[in-house]
C-alpha positions as MATLAB code, in Angstrom:
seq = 'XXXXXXXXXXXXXXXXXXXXXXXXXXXXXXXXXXXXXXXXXXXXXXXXXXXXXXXXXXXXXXXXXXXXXXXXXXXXXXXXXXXXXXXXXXXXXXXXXXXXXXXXXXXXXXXXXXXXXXXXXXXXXXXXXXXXXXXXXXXXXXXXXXXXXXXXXXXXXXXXXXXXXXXXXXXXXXXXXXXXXXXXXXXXXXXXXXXXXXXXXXXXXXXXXXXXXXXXXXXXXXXXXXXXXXXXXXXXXXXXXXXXXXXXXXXXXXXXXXXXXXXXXXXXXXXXXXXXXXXXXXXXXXXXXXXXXXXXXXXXXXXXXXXXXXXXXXXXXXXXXXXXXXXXXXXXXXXXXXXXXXXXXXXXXXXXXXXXXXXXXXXXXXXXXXXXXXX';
ca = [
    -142.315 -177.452   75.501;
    -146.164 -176.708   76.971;
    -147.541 -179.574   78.367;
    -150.396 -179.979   80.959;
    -149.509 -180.943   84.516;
    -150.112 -184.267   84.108;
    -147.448 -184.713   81.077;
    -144.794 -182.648   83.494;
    -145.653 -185.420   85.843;
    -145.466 -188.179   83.308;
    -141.675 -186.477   82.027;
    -140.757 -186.040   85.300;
    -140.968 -190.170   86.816;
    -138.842 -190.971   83.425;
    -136.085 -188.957   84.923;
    -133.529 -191.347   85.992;
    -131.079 -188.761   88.043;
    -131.433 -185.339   90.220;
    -129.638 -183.071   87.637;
    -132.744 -184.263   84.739;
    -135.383 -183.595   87.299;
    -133.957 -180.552   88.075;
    -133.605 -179.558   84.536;
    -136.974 -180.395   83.887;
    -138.486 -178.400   86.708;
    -137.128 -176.049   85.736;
    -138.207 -176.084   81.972;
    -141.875 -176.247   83.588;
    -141.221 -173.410   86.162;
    -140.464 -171.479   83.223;
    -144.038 -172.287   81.558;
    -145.791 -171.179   84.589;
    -143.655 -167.936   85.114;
    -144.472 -167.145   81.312;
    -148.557 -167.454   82.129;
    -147.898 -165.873   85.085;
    -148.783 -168.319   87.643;
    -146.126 -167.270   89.821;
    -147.079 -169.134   92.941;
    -146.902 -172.589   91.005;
    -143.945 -171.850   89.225;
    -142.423 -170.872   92.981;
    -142.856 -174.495   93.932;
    -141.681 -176.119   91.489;
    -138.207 -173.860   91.911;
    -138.404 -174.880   95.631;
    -138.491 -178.727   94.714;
    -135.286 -177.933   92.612;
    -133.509 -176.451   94.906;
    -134.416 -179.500   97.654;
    -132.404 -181.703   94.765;
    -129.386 -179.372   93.009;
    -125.929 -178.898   95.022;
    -124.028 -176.755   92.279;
    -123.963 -173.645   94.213;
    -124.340 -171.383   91.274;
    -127.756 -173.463   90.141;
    -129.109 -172.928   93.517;
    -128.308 -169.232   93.676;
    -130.174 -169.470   89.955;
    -133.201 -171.259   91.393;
    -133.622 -168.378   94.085;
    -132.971 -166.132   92.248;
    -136.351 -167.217   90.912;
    -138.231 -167.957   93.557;
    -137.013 -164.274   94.549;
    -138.477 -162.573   91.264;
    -141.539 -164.919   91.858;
    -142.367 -163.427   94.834;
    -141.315 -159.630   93.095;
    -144.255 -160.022   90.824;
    -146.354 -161.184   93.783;
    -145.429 -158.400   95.044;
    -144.634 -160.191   98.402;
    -141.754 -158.093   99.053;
    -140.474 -160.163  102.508;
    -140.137 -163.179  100.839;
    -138.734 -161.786   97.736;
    -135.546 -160.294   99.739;
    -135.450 -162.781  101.319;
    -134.593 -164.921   98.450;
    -133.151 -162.347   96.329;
    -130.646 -161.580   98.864;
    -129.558 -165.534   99.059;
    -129.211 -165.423   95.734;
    -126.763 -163.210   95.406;
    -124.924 -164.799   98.614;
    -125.048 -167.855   96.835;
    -123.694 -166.646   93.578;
    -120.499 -167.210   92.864;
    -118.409 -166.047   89.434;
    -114.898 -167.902   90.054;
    -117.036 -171.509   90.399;
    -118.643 -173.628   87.681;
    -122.517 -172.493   85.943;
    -121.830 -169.104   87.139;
    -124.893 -167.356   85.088;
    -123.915 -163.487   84.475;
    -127.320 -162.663   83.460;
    -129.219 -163.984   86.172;
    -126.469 -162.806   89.243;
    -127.233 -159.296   87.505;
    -131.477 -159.742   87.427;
    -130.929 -160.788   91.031;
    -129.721 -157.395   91.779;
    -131.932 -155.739   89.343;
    -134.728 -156.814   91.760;
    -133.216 -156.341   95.425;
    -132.463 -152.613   94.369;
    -135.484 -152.417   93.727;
    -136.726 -153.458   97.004;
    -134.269 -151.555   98.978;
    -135.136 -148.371   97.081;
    -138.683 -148.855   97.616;
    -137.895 -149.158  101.656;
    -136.236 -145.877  101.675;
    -131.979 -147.748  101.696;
    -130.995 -145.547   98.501;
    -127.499 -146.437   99.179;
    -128.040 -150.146   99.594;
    -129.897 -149.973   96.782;
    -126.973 -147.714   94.608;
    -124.315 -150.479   96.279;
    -126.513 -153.383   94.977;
    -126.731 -151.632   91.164;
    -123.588 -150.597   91.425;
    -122.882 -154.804   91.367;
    -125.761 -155.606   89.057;
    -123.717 -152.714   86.462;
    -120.773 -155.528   86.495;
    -122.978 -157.380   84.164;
    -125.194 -155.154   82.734;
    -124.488 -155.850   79.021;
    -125.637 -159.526   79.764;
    -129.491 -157.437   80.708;
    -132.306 -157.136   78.850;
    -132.356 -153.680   76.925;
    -135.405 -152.351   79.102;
    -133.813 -153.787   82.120;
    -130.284 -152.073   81.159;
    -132.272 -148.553   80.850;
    -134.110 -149.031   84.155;
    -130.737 -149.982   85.784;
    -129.083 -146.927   84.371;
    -132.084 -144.774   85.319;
    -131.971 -146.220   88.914;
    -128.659 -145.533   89.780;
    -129.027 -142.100   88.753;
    -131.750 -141.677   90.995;
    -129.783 -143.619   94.096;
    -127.028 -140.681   93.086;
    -129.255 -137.739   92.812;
    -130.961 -139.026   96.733;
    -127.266 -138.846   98.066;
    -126.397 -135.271   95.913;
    -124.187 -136.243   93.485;
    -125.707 -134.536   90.044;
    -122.935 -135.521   88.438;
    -123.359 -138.679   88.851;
    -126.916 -138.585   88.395;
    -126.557 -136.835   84.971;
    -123.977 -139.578   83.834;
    -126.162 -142.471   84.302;
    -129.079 -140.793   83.184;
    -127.213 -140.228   79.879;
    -126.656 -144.026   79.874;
    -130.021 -144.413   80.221;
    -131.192 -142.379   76.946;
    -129.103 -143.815   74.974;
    -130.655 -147.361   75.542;
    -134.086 -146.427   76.157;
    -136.589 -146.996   72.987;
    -137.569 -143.654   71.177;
    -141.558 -144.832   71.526;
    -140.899 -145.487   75.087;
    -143.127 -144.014   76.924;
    -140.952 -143.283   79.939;
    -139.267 -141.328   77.886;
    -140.871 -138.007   79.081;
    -139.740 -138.921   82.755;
    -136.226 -139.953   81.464;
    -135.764 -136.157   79.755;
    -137.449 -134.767   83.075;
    -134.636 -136.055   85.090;
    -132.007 -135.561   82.921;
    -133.133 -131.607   82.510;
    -133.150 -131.241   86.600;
    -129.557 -132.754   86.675;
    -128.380 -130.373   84.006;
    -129.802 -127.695   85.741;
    -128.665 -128.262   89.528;
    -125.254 -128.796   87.557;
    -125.758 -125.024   86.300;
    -126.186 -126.374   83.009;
    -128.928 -124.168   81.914;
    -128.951 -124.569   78.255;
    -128.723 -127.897   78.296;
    -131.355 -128.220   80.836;
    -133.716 -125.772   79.209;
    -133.231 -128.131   75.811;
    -134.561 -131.064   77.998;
    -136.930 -130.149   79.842;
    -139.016 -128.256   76.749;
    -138.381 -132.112   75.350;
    -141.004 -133.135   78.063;
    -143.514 -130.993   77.002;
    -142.598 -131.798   73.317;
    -143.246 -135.412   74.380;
    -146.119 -134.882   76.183;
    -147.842 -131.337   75.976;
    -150.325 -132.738   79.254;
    -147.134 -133.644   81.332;
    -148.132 -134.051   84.933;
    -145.528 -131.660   86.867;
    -146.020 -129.479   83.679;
    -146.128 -126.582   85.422;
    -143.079 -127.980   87.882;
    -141.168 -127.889   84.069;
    -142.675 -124.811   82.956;
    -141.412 -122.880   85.609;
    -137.594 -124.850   85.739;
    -137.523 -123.911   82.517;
    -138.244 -119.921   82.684;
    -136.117 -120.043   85.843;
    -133.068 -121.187   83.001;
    -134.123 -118.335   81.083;
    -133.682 -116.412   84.108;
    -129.687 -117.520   84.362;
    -129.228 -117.429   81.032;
    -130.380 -113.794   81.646;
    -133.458 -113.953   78.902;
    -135.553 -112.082   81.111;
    -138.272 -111.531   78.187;
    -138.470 -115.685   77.273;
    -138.822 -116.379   80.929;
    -141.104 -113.823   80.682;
    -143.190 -115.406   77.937;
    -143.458 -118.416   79.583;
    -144.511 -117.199   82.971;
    -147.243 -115.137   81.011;
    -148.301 -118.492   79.297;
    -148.455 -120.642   82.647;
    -150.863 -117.730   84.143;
    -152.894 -117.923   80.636;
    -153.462 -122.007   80.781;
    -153.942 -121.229   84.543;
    -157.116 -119.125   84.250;
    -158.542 -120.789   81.444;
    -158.034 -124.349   83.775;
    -159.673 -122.585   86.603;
    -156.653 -123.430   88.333;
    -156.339 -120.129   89.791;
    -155.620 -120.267   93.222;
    -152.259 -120.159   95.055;
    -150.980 -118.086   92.137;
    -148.538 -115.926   93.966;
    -145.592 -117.333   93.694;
    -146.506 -116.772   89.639;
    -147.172 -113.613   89.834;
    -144.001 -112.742   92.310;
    -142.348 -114.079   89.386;
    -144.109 -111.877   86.375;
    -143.368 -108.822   88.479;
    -139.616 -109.825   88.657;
    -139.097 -110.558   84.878;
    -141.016 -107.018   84.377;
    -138.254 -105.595   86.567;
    -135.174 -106.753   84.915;
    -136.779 -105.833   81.205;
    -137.107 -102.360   83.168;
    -140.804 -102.591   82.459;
    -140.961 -101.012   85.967;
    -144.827 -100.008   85.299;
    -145.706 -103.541   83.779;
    -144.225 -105.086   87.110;
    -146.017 -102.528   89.424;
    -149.328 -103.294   87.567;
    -148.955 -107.395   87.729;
    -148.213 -106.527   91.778;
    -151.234 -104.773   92.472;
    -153.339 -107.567   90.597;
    -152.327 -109.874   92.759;
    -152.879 -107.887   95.888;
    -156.655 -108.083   95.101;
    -156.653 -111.613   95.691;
    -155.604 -113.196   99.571;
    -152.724 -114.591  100.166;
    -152.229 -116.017  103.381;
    -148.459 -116.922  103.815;
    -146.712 -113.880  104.888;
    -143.091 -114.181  103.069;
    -144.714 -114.317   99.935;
    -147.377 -111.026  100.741;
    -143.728 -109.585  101.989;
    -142.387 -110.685   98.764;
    -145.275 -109.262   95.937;
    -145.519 -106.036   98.060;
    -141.754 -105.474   97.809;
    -141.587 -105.092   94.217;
    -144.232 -102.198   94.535;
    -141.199 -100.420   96.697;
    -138.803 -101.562   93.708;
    -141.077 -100.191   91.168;
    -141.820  -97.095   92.630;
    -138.033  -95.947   93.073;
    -137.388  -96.882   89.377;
    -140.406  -94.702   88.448;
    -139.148  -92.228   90.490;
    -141.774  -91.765   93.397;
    -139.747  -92.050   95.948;
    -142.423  -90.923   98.895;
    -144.902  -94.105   97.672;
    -141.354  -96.530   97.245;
    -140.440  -95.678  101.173;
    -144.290  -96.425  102.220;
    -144.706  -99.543  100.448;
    -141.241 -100.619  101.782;
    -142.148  -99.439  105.323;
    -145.255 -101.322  105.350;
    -143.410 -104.830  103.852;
    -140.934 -104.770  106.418;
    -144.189 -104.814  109.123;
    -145.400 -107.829  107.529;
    -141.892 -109.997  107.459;
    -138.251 -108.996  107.339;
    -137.245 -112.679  105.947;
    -138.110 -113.121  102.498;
    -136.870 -114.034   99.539;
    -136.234 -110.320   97.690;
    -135.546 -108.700  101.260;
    -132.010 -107.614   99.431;
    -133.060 -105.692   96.585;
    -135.835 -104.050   98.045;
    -133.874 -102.828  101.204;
    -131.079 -101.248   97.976;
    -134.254  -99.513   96.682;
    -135.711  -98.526  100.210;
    -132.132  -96.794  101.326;
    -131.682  -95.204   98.120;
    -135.073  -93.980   98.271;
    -134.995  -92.325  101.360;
    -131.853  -90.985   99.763;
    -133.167  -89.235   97.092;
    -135.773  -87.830   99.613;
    -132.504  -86.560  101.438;
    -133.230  -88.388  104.917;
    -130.017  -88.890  106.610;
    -131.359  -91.081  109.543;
    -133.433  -93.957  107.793;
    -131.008  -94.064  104.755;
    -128.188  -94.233  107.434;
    -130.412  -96.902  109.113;
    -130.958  -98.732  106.012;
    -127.156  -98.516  104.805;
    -126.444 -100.067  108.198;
    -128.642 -103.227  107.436;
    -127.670 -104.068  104.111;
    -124.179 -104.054  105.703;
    -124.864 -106.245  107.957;
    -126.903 -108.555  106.262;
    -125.088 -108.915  103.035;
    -121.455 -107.593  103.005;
    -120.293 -109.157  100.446;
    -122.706 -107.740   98.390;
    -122.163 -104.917   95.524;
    -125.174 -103.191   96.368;
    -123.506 -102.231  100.023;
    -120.596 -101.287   98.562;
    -122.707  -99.064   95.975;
    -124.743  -97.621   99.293;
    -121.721  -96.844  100.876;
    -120.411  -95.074   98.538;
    -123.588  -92.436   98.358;
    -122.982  -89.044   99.244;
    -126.197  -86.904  100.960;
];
């Protein structure tokens, strides 16, 4: 029932005992939380809670005060009464509420999360998740979607995936968190080494929404599961349409890293003169962080030894190693240096060469193959 204040008032001196007043506050806390006059409805909850002694209709009352002060987004005083709440909450006694003990947690996760406790925060879903059928269905998805977020802070993917699972299967079709849900759910897949599966959810973002805004964060994740899955050319493709959108954006700077990995899927299709070509294009540009000048310039040393120019693939590799020895492709081009020098039948660098992959990766099949050359 909506009244004015004055008819609360009126409704309230009729009351003839605590638990009716309490009742009735209540009833009229409720109005005010619906119009969202969150500070009113807050003290009318406190004047309840001066007059109730059921422990479990206290811990309801603040409870309320607690999400009062959530939407105020007074985040002290919301623990603060958030946290008695659930102290206060008790399900072996009498009026023990199920759905409100699990909004109470719903809320303090929230909190914690927000100052940085992602295990508090997992601990405190983890309780809310007793009672989670007795949430509301967005609630229930949000719950689902924050415990896989506690799990993927901590490194569990697993776990991550598993809850994030839960969480699609609740969430509305039209919701519009949706993108972010798939998003998630595609990174857990593929830190699980779930590549297909992860390269079916993360193109779901961009079916979603074409204008994502990591989409070229998904973009890449996904030609990088082309690259496991060993579809070089569709990795490929979509590396080629990234740089496309890129240009025509004007979003051309600090494209590198983009390029680096162009000349990489050229490699692996053997397109050795493709890859050489997309390396020297981005050589014309600056690029200021070392590892990744070390990194474009060592596919020209790759290149060249696949093409068989094995004087221009020792230079290039010579000159690479001046500019950084600790980069990402430092491996293959050192197999491509050694065996250049090789084929040009220099005993001392290729011996010097077949010494450092040793070193560096023995465990590696491309040492073994070095070490097993004959001059």
């Amino acid at each position: 029932m909506k009244f004015n204040a004055d008819r609360w008032q009126q409704q309230l001196r009729k009351c003839s005992t605590d638990e009716a007043r309490v009742e009735l506050l209540d009833e009229w806390a409720e109005d005010l939380y619906q119009a969202e006059q969150f500070e009113q409805a807050i003290s009318l909850y406190a004047r309840a809670l001066e007059l109730e002694t059921v422990q479990n209709v206290r811990a309801y009352l603040a409870g309320q005060m607690g999400i009062c002060y959530y939407n105020l987004k007074d985040d002290t005083n919301a623990k603060k009464f958030l946290k008695e709440a659930a102290r206060l909450f008790d399900p072996q006694k009498e009026e023990f509420m199920p759905d409100m003990y699990g909004l109470v947690n719903f809320h303090l996760a929230s909190i914690q999360e927000y100052e940085g406790n992602s295990r508090q925060a997992l601990n405190t879903r983890l309780e809310c998740l007793k009672y989670d059928d007795q949430l509301p269905k967005e609630s229930r998805w949000l719950l689902f979607s924050g415990i896989s977020r506690n799990y993927e802070e901590l490194g569990k993917s697993d776990k991550a995936l598993e809850f994030n699972a839960r969480a699609l299967d609740v969430i509305p079709p039209d919701d519009p968190n949706l993108k972010h849900l798939y998003e998630s759910v595609g990174m857990n897949q593929f830190d699980l080494g779930q590549y297909e599966d992860a390269e079916r959810s993360l193109s779901k973002v961009l079916e979603l929404d074409p204008n994502f805004e990591r989409k070229d964060e998904i973009s890449s994740r996904i030609a990088l599961c082309h690259h496991q899955l060993l579809n070089h050319q569709l990795a490929l493709d979509s590396y080629l349409k990234m740089l496309e959108l890129k240009k025509i954006s004007g979003g051309g700077q600090d494209l590198c890293w983009l390029y680096i990995e162009i000349a990489h899927c050229y490699y692996r299709l053997k397109q050795y003169g493709k890859s050489l070509e997309i390396c020297q294009h981005a050589l014309e540009s600056l690029i200021r962080d070392k590892k990744e000048l070390a990194e474009i310039r060592s596919y020209l040393t790759n290149d060249f030894y696949e093409l068989g120019h094995y004087e221009k693939a020792v230079e290039e590799g010579e000159k690479t190693l001046k500019i950084s020895r600790s980069f990402h492709n430092l491996k293959l081009m050192l197999f491509s240096l050694a065996l250049s020098y090789y084929k040009l039948g220099d005993r001392k660098n290729f011996k010097k060469y077949q010494d450092w992959c040793q070193r560096e990766f023995p465990e590696e099949n491309l040492t073994r193959y070095i070490e097993g050359l004959k001059l």
